[in-house]
C-alpha positions as CSV (number, residue, x, y, z in Angstrom):
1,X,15.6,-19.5,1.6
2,X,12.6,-21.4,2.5
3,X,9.8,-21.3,-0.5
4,X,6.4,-22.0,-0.3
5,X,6.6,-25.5,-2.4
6,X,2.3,-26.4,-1.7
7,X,0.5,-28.5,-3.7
8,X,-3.5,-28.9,-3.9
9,X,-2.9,-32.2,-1.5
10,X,-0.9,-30.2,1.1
11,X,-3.2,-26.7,1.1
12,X,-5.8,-29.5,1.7
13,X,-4.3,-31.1,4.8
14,X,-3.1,-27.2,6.2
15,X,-6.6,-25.8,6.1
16,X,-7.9,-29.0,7.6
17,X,-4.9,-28.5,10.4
18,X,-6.1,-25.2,10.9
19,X,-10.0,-26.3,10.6
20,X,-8.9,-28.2,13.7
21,X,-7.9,-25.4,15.8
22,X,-11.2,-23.4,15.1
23,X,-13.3,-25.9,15.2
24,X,-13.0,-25.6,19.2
25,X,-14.0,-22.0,18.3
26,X,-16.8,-22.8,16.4
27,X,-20.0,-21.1,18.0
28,X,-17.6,-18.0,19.3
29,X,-16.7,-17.1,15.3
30,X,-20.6,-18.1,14.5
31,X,-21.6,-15.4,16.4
32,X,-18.7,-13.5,16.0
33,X,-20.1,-13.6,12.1
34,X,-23.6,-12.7,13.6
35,X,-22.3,-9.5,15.5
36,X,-20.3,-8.6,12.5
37,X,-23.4,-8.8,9.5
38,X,-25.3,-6.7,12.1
39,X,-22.7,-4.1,12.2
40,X,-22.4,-4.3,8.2
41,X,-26.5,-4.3,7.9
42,X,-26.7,-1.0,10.0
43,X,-23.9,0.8,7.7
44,X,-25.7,-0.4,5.1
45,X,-28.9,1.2,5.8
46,X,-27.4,4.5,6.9
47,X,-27.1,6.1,3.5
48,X,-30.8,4.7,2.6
49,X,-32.1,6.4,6.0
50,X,-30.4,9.6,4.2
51,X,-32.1,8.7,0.9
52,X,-35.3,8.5,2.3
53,X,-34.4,11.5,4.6
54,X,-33.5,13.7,0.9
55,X,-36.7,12.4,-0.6
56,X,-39.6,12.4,2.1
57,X,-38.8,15.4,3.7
58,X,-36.1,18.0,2.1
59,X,-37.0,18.5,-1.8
60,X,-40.2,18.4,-3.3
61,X,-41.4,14.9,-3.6
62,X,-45.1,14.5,-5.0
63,X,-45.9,14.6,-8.5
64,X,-49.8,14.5,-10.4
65,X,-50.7,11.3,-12.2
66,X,-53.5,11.1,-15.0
67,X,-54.9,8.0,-14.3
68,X,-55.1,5.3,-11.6
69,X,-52.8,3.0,-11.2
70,X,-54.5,0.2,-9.6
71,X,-52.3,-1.5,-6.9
72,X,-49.9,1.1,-6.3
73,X,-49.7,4.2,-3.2
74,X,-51.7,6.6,-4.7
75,X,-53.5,9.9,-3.5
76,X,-56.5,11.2,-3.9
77,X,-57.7,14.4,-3.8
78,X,-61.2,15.4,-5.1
79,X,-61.1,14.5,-8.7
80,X,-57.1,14.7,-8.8
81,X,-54.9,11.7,-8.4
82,X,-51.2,12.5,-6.6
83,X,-47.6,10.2,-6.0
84,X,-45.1,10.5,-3.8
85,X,-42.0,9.4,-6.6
86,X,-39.3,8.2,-3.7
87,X,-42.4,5.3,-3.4
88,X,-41.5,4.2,-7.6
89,X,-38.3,1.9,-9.0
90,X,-36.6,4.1,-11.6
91,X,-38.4,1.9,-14.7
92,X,-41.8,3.0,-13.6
93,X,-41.0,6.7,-13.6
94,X,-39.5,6.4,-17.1
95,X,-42.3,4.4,-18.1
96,X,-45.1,6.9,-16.6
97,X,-42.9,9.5,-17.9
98,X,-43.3,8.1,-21.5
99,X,-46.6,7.7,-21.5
100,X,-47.5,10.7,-19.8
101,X,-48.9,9.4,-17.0
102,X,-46.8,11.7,-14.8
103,X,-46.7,15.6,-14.7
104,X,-43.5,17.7,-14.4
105,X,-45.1,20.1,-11.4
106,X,-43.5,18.9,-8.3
107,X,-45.3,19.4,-4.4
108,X,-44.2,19.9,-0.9
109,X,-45.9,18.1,1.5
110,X,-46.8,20.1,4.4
111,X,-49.1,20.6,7.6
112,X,-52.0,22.3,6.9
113,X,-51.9,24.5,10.3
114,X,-48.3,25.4,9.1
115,X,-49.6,27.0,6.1
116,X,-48.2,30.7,5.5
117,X,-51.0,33.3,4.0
118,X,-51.1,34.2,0.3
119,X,-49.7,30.6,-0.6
120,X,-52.0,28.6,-3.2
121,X,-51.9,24.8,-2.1
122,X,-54.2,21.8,-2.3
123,X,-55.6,20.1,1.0
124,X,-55.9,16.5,1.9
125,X,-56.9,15.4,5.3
126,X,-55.0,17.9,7.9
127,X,-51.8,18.4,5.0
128,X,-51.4,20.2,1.9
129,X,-49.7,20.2,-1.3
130,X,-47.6,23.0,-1.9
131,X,-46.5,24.0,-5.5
132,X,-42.6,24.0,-5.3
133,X,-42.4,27.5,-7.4
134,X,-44.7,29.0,-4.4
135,X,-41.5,28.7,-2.2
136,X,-39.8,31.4,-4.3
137,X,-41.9,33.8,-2.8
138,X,-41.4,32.8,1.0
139,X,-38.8,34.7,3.3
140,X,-36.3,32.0,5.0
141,X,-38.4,32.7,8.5
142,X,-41.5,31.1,6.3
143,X,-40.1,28.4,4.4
144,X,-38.4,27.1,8.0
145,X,-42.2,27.9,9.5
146,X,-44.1,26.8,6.6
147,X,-41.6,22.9,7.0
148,X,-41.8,22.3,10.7
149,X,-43.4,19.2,10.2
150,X,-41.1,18.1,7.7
151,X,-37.8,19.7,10.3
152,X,-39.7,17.5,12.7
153,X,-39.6,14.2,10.8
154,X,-35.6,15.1,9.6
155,X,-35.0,15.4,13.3
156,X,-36.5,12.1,13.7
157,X,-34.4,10.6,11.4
158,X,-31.5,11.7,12.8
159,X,-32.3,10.6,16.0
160,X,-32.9,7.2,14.7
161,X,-29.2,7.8,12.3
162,X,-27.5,8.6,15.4
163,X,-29.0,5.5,17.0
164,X,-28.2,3.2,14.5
165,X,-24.7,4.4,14.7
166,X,-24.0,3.7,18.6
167,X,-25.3,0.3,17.6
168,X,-22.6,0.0,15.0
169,X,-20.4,1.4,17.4
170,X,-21.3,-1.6,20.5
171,X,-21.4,-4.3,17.4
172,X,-18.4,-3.6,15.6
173,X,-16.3,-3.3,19.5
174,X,-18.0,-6.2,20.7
175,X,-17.2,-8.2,18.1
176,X,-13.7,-7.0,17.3
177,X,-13.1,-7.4,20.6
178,X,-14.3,-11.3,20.7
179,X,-12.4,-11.8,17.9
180,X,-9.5,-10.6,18.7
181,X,-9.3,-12.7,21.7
182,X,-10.4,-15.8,19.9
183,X,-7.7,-15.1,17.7
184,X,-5.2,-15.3,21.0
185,X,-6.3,-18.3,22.1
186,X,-6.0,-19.6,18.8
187,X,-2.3,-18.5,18.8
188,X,-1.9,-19.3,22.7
189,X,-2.8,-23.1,21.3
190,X,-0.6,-23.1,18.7
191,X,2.7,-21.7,20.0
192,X,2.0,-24.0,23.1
193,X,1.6,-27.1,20.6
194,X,4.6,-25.9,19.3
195,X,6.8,-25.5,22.5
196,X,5.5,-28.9,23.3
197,X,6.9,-30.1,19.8
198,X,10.0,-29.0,20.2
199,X,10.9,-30.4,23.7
200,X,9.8,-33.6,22.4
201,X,12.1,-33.8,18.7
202,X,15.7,-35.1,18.7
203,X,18.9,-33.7,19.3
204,X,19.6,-34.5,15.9
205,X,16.8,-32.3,14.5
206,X,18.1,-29.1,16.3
207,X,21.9,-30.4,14.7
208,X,20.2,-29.6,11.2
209,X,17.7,-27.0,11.9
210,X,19.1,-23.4,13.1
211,X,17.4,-22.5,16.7
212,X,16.9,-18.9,15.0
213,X,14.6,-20.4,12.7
214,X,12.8,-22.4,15.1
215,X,11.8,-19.9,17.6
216,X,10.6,-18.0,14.2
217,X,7.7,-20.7,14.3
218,X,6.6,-20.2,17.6
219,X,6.8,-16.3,17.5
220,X,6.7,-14.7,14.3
221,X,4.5,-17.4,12.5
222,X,2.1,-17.8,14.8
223,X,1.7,-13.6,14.7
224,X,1.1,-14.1,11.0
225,X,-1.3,-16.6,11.4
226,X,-3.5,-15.0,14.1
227,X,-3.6,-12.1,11.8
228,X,-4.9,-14.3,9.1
229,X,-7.5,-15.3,11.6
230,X,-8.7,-12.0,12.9
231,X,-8.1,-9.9,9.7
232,X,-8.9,-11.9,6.8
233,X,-11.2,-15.3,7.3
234,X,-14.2,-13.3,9.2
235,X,-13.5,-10.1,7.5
236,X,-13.4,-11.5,3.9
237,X,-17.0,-13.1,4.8
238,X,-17.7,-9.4,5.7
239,X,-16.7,-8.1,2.4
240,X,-18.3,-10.7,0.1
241,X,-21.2,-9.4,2.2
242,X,-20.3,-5.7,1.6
243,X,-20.0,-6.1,-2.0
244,X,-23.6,-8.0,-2.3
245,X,-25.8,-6.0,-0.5
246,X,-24.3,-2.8,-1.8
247,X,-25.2,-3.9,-5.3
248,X,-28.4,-5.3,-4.7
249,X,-29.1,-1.8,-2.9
250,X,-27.9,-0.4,-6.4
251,X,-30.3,-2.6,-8.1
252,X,-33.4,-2.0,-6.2
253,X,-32.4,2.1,-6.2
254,X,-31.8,2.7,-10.2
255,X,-31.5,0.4,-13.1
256,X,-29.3,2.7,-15.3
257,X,-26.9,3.6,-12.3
258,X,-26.8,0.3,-11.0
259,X,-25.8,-0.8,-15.0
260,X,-22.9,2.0,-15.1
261,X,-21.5,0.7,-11.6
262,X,-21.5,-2.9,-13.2
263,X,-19.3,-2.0,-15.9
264,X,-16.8,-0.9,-13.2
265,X,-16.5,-3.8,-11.8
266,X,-14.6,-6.0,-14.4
267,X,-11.8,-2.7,-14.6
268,X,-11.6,-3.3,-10.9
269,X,-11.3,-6.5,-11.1
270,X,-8.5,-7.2,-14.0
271,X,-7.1,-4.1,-12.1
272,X,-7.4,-6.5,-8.9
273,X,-5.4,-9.6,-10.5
274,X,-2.5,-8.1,-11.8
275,X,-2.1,-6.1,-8.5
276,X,-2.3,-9.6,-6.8
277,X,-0.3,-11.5,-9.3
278,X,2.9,-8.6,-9.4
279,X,2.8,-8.5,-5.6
280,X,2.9,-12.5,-5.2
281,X,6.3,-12.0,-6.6
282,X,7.7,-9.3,-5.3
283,X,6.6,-10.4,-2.1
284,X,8.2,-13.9,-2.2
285,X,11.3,-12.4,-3.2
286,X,11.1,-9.5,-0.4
287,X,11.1,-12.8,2.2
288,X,13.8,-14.4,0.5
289,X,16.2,-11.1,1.2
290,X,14.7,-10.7,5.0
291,X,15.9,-13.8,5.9
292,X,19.3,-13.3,3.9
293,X,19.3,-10.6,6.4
294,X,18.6,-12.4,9.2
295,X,20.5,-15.1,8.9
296,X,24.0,-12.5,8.4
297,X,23.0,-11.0,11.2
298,X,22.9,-13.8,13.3
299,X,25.9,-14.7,12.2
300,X,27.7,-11.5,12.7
301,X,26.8,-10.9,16.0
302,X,27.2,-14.4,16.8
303,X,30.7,-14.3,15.8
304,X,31.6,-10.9,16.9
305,X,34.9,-11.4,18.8
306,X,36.1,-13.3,15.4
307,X,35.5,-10.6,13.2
308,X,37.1,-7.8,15.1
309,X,40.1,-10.2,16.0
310,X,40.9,-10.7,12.4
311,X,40.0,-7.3,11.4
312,X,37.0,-7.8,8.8
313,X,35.0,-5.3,10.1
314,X,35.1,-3.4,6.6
315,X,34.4,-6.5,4.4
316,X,31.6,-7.8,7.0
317,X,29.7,-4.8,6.2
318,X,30.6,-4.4,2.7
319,X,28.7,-8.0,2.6
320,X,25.8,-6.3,4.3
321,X,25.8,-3.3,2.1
322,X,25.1,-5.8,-0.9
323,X,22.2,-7.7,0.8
324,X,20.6,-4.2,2.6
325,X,20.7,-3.0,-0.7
326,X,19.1,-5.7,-2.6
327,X,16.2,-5.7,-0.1
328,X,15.7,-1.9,-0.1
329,X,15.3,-2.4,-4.4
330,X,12.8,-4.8,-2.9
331,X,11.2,-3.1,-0.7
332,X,10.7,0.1,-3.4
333,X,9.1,-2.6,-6.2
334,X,6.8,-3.6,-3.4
335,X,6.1,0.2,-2.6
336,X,5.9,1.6,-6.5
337,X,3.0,-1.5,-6.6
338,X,1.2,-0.4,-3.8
339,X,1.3,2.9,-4.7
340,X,-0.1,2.4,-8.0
341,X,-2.6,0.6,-7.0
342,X,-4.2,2.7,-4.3
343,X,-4.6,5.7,-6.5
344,X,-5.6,3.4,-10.0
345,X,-8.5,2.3,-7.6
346,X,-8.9,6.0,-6.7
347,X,-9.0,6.9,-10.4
348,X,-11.4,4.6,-11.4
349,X,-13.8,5.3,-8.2
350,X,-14.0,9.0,-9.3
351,X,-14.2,8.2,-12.6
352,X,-17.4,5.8,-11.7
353,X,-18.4,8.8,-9.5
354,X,-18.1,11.4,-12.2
355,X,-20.4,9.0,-14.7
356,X,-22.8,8.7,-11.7
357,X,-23.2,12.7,-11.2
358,X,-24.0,12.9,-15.3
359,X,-26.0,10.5,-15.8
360,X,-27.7,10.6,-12.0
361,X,-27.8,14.5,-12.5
362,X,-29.8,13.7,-15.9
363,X,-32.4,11.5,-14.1
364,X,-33.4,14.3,-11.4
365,X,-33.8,17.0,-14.2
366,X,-36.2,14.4,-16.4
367,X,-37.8,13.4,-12.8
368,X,-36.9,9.8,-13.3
369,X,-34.3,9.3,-10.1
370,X,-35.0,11.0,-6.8
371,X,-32.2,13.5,-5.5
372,X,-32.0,11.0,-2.4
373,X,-31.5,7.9,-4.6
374,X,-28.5,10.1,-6.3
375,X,-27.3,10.7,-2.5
376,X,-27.0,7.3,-1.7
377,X,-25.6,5.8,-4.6
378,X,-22.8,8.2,-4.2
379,X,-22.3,6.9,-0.8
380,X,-23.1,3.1,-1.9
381,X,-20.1,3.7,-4.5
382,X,-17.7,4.9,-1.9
383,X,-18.7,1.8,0.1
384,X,-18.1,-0.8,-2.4
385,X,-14.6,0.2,-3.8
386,X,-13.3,0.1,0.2
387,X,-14.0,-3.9,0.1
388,X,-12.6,-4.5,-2.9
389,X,-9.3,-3.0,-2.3
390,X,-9.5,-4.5,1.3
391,X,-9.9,-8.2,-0.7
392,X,-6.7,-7.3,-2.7
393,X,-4.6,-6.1,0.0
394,X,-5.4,-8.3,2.0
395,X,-4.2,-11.5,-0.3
396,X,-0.5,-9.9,1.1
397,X,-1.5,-11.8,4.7
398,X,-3.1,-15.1,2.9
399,X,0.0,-15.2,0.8
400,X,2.6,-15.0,3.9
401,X,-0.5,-17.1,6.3
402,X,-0.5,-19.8,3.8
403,X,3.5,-20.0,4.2
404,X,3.5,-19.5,7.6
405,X,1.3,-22.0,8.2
406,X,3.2,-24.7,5.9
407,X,6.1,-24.4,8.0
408,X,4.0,-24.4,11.3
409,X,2.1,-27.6,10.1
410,X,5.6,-29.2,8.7
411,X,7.2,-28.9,12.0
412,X,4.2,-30.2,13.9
413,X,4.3,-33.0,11.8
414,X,8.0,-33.8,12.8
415,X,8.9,-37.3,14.1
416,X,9.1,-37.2,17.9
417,X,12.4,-38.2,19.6
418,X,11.8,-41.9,19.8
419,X,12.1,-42.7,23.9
420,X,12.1,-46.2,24.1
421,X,12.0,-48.7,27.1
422,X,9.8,-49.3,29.8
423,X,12.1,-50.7,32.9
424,X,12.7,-48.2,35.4
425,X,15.9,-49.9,37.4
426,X,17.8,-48.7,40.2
427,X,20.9,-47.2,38.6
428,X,24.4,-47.9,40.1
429,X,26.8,-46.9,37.7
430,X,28.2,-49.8,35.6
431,X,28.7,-49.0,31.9
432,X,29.3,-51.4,29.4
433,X,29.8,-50.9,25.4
434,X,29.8,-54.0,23.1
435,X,30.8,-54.1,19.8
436,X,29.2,-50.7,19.5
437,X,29.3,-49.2,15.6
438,X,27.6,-45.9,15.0
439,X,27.7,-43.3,11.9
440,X,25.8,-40.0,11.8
441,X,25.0,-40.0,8.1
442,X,25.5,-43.7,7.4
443,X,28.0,-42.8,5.2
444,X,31.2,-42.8,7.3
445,X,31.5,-44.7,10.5
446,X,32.6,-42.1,13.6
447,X,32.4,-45.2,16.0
448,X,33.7,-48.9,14.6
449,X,33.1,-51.8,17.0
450,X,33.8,-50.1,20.3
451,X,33.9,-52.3,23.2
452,X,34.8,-51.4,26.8
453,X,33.3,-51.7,30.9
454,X,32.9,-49.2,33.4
455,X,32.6,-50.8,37.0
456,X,30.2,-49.0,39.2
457,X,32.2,-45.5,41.0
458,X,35.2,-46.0,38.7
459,X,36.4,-43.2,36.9
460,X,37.8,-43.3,33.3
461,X,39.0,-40.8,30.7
462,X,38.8,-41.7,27.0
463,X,41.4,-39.6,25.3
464,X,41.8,-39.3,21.4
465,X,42.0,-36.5,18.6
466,X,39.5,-34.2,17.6
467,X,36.2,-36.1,15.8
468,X,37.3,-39.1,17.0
469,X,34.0,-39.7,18.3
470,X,34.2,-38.8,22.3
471,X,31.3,-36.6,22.6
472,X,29.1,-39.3,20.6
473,X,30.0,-42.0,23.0
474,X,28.2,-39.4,25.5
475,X,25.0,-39.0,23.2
476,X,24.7,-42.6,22.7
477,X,25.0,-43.3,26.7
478,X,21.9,-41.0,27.3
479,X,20.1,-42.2,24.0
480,X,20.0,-39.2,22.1
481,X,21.3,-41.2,19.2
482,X,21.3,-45.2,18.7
483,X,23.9,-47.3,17.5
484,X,23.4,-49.3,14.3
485,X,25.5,-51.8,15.7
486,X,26.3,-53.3,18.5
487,X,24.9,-52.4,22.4
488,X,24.7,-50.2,25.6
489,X,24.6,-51.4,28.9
490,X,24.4,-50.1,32.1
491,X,24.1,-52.3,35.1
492,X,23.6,-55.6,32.8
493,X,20.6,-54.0,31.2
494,X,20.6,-53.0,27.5
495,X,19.9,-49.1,27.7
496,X,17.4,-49.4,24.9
497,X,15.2,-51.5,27.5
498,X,15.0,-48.8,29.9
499,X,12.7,-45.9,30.2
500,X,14.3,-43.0,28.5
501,X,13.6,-40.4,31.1
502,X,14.3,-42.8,34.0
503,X,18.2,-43.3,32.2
504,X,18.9,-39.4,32.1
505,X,17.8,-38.6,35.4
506,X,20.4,-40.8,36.5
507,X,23.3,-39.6,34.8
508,X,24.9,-36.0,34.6
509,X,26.5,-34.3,32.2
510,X,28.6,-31.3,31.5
511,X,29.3,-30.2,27.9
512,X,32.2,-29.1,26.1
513,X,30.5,-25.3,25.8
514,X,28.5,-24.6,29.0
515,X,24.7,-23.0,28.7
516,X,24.1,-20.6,31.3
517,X,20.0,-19.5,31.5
518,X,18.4,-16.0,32.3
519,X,18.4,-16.1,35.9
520,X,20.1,-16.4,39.2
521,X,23.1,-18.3,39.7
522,X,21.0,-20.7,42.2
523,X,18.1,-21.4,39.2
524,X,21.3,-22.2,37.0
525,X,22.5,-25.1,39.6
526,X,19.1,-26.5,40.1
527,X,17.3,-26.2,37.0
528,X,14.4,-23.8,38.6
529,X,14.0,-27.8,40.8
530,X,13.3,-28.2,44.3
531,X,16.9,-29.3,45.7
532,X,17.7,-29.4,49.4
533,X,19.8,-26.8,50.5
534,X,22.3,-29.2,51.5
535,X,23.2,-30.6,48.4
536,X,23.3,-27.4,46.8
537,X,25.9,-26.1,49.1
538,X,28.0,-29.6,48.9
539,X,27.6,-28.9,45.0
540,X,29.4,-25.2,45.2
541,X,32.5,-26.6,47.4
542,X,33.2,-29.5,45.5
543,X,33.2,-27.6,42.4
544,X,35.0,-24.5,44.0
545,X,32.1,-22.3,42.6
546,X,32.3,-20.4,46.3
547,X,35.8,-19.6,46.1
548,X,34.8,-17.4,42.8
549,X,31.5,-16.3,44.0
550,X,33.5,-14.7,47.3
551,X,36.2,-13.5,45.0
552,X,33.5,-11.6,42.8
553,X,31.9,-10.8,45.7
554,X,28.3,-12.3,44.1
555,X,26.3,-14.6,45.5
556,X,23.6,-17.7,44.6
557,X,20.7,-15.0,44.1
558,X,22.9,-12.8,41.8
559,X,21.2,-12.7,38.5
560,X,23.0,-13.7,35.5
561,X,22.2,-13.5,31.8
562,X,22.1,-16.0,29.2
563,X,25.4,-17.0,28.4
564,X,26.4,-15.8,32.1
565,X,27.7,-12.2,30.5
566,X,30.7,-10.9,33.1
567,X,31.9,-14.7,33.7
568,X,34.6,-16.2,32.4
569,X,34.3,-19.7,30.2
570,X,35.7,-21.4,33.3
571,X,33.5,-19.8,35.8
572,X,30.4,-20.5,33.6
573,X,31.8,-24.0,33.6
574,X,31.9,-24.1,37.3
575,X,28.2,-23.6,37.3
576,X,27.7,-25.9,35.1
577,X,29.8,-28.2,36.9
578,X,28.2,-27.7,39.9
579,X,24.4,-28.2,38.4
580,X,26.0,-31.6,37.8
581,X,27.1,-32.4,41.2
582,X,23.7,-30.8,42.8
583,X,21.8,-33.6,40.9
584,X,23.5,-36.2,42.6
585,X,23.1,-39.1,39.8
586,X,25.1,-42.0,40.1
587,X,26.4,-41.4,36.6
588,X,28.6,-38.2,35.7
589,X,30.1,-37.7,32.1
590,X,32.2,-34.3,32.0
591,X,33.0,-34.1,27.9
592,X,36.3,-32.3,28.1
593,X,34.7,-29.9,30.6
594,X,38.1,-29.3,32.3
595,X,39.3,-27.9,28.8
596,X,38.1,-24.4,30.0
């Protein structure tokens, strides 16, 4: 099980790692950011465009005044003052309407040449006001007549709505788009960093460490992370954004409403934190059985031919049933959260929606909030509850980022295979261990002051029981481990002087379990290398790899899988054998590669 065990110091040093990799990045996410508060101000004005659609042009929107109110839009006509309300915060209507200032007759405002006999209006400069109770008397063919002007200015609006939403549209895929692909090269930086990592650490580390787990890093990590890039850091900017301009919209609309959508926000939010705080756990312990599961897999596939020798079939997956299970009770916690949550936040959404209908519904009969302002709030609310739960959802992929990012950062961080030397000499062959003591886990010696000479082209076998320490005599000759005591020569010259990479391209080896890769039998042999065709074809006689290529009737190009399925262990030894032969190094250590 691998927990998340950060502290303040190590959070630090992981967002700065990951600071590193976007600073590269850094004007592509600024404008990225710049696309994506474009895209967020056009939705944001949509519903106001509606508002002022509602308010200007669909219900009766100018009201008499009793006096002048100096500095503010007023109209005059004759004797009479007139305001169009949509033009008014909320607290000046209430005010007005408490002092009286402001009749209750309400006004269309039309074209005069539109103007439909028997109608009683007021004219002002080429328009009229048209008492809203005249329109009771109007067939539907008048009223549309008698409102072409305002038709014409709904239309207009709509054109410019439907504009503004094919600008969203380009905005939101251009910068999705740019993101996303930030985001890959983000990734393609990463796993390569990590690759390069790996190729570079110890044969000692990949002793300790499961492969299953490393390839994890490079693949399913990195995934995790790039989704934290592209779906939280930019969006959660976004949101913040969301969430302020939605409730200084509110503000600037209606006092009272904006008021009732404030207290909302604490239920939300306590609402919010124990979501966050129940999932934290649940999810922590939902990783902890995924990898339980993982790792039993492996296993059991691994060791197939073991299980079904000794017949354990039925206790392998009795095993499996008790570990499936414990992650399906799980999975259902995590489910039975999530599906509590999505609805609570529904409940108290309509709930807030219900209180802004009342109280909203209030305002337009008293004449103190516009039927537009009403319309948009409605949509405003809608808006800001999506951001919020996005913000609490989302904590799922900062939660598993944050730990994917640990382990990323942890094995980046990873002492190097240490490849020491600098002398490049011309190999010949001599081998020569002096007083050579060596112990894995300093602990128990596996080697004790091992002396002995190998004379340039002679062959030796070292024979002794199992764990007596053969196959490390081989990882000490190519310096994959170092001796505590004691030294290595080859050719007079202490191996530790000599260039790392230089001293295993001149010897060979072929291991006691033989690695086959996915490809052709040829790319097995030469290591996907350039190697004359000549020694390759010395390399397959002298290992009698052709006598079994003939005999299975396959040849150099024939495609193999890894761990060469349809070959016997000796035949993928043979390869293996033969790779060793092709390389022509003046050094060749079989460990107990004859055994198969």
């Amino acid at each position: 099980m691998e927990e998340s065990k950060r502290t303040g110091v190590l959070n630090t040093k992981i967002y700065r790692w990951m600071a590193g990799y976007l600073k590269v990045f850094t004007l592509q996410l600024f404008i990225n950011l710049i696309l994506l508060l474009i895209a967020t101000g056009v939705d944001l004005s949509l519903p106001y465009i509606v508002k002022i659609g509602v308010d200007r042009f669909i219900v009766p929107g100018v009201r008499e005044i009793t006096k002048e109110l100096p500095g503010k839009p007023v109209m005059h006509i004759g004797n009479r003052k007139f305001i169009e309300i949509f033009r008014f915060h909320q607290r000046e209507l209430e005010k007005m309407e408490r002092d009286g200032i402001v009749l209750k007759k309400k006004y269309y405002l039309v074209k005069k040449e539109d103007l439909v006999p028997g109608l009683s209006y007021i004219e002002m400069d080429g328009l009229a006001l048209v008492p809203a109770e005249e329109f009771g008397k109007l067939s539907l063919k008048e009223k549309l007549h008698l409102r072409r002007w305002n038709m014409l200015q709904v239309r207009r609006l709509a054109m410019i709505f439907f504009l503004l939403i094919i600008l969203r549209f380009f905005f939101t895929y251009t910068q999705f788009l740019h993101l996303q692909v930030v985001g890959q090269k983000v990734a393609l930086k990463i796993r390569r960093d990590i690759v390069e990592k790996l190729v570079r650490l110890s044969i000692s580390y990949f002793e300790k460490n499961p492969v299953g787990r490393l390839v994890t890093r490079a693949t399913n990590d990195v995934n995790t992370l790039n989704e934290m890039f592209t779906s939280v850091v930019v969006y959660f900017v976004k949101d913040i954004f969301v969430i302020v301009g939605i409730l200084v919209i509110m503000a600037k609309l209606s006092t009272k409403l904006f008021l009732i959508t404030l207290i909302l926000l604490p239920i939300i939010s306590i609402t919010t934190f124990i979501f966050r705080t129940r999932v934290r756990k649940v999810f922590r312990e939902l990783r902890y059985h995924l990898a339980r599961i993982n790792t039993f897999l492996s296993e059991t596939l691994s060791g197939i031919k073991e299980i079904q020798a000794f017949v354990q079939e039925h206790k392998m997956m009795k095993r499996f049933n008790a570990i499936n299970t414990d992650y399906f009770k799980t999975t259902i916690r995590m489910l039975i959260i999530f599906a509590t949550f999505r609805p609570l936040i529904g409940f108290i959404r309509f709930s807030g929606l219900a209180l802004l209908i009342y109280f909203g519904g209030k305002g337009i009969l008293s004449g103190v909030i516009t039927f537009g302002s009403l319309v948009a709030f409605i949509s405003y609310l809608e808006k800001l509850f999506q951001p919020i739960a996005d913000i609490a959802e989302r904590y799922n992929v900062i939660e598993s980022s944050m730990a994917a990012s640990e382990r990323v950062y942890i094995l980046l961080g990873e002492e190097e295979e240490k490849r020491t030397g600098r002398k490049k000499p011309s190999i010949k062959g001599g081998i020569e261990f002096e007083n050579v003591w060596f112990s894995y886990n300093q602990d128990e010696w596996v080697l004790k002051d091992i002396s002995f000479s190998v004379k340039s082209g002679e062959k030796i076998g070292v024979v002794g029981y199992t764990g007596a320490g053969k196959t490390t005599l081989m990882k000490l000759l190519t310096k994959f481990y170092s001796p505590q005591k004691g030294k290595i020569l080859i050719d007079g010259v202490d191996i530790e002087e000599i260039d790392t990479l230089h001293l295993r391209k001149n010897i060979a080896t072929v291991y006691q379990e033989p690695f086959l890769f996915n490809g052709t039998i040829r790319e097995n042999i030469t290591l996907f290398c350039d190697i004359l065709e000549e020694k390759l074809q010395r390399a397959i006689r002298v290992s009698n790899l052709d006598r079994v290529m003939e005999r299975k009737g396959i040849g150099l190009d024939t495609v193999i899988g890894i761990g060469g399925e349809g070959l016997s262990g000796g035949e993928k030894q043979l390869i293996t054998f033969a790779r060793a032969i092709a390389f022509d190094t003046p050094i060749l250590v079989l460990d107990e590669a004859t055994a198969s």
